[in-house]
N, C-alpha and C positions, 0 to 999 in steps of 0.2 A: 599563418605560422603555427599556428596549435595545432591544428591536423598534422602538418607535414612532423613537427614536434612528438606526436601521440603515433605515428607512423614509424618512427625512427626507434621509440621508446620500446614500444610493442617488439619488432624484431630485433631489436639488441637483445631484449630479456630472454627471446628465444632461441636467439642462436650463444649470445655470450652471458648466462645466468650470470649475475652477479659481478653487471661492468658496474664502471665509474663513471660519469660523465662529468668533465671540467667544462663550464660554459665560459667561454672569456669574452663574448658579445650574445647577446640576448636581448634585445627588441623586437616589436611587434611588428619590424619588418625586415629582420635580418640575424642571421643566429651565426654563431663562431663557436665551434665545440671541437673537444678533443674526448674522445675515449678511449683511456688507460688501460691495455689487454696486460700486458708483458711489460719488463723493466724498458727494454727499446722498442717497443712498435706501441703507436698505438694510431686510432683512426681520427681524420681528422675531416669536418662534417663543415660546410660552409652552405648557406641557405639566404637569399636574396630575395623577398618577397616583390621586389618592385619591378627585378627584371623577369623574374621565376629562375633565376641561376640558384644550380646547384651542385654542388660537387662535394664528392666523397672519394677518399683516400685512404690508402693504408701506408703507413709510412714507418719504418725502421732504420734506425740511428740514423735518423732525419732527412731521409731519406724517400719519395714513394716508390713502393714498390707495384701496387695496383692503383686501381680506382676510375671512376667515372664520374663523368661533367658533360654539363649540356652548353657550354660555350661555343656558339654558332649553332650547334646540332649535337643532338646524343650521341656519344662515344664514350670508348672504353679506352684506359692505360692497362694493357696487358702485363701479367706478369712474368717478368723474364727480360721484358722490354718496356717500360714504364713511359719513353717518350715518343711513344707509337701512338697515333690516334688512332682508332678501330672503328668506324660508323656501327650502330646498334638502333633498333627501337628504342623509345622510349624505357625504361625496364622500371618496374614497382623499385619503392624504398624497400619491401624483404628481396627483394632478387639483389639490390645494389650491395643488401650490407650480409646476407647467403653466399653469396661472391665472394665479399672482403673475407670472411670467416672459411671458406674452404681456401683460398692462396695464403692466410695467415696461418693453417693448419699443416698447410702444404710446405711453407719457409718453415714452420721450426722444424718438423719433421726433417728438412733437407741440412740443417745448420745443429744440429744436433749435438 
């Protein structure tokens, strides 16, 4: 959990300086986080040590709009179409949350 934790840490600071992270489960085998970008989006970060599931979200007014999970096998929820499976490689924690950060650049820009 601390790696994936120290992985997750590292590219939020780089791609979003100066997030928030709310943790609402944090154990040493399982982590439930949400990080507060914008008054309605923000990412929301699930980490399962036992099964290795993980999934990442970007979600606006409660809503996902992206994100990706490895339930069954790696895929992506595209954005535009968020309950589309997309099969993918495995992809790094900076490629997952680089991702979240260009489609959340990408929605305000378009909602302006």
């Amino acid at each position: 959990m601390d790696d994936f934790l120290d992985k997750i840490e590292k590219s939020l600071e780089k791609n979003f300086p100066g997030y928030r992270i709310e943790f609402l489960i944090k154990t040493p085998k399982s982590l439930k986080a949400r990080v507060h970008l914008k008054e309605n989006y923000f990412i929301a970060i699930w980490h399962n040590v036992r099964n290795n599931r993980i999934d990442v979200a970007l979600i606006k007014d409660s809503q996902r709009i992206f994100g990706y999970d490895n339930l069954k096998e790696w895929h992506y929820h595209p954005y535009k179409n968020p309950s589309e499976h997309i099969h993918c490689n495995p992809p790094s924690i900076d490629k997952i949350i680089t991702d979240t950060k260009k489609y959340y650049e990408i929605d305000k820009k378009e909602n302006l």
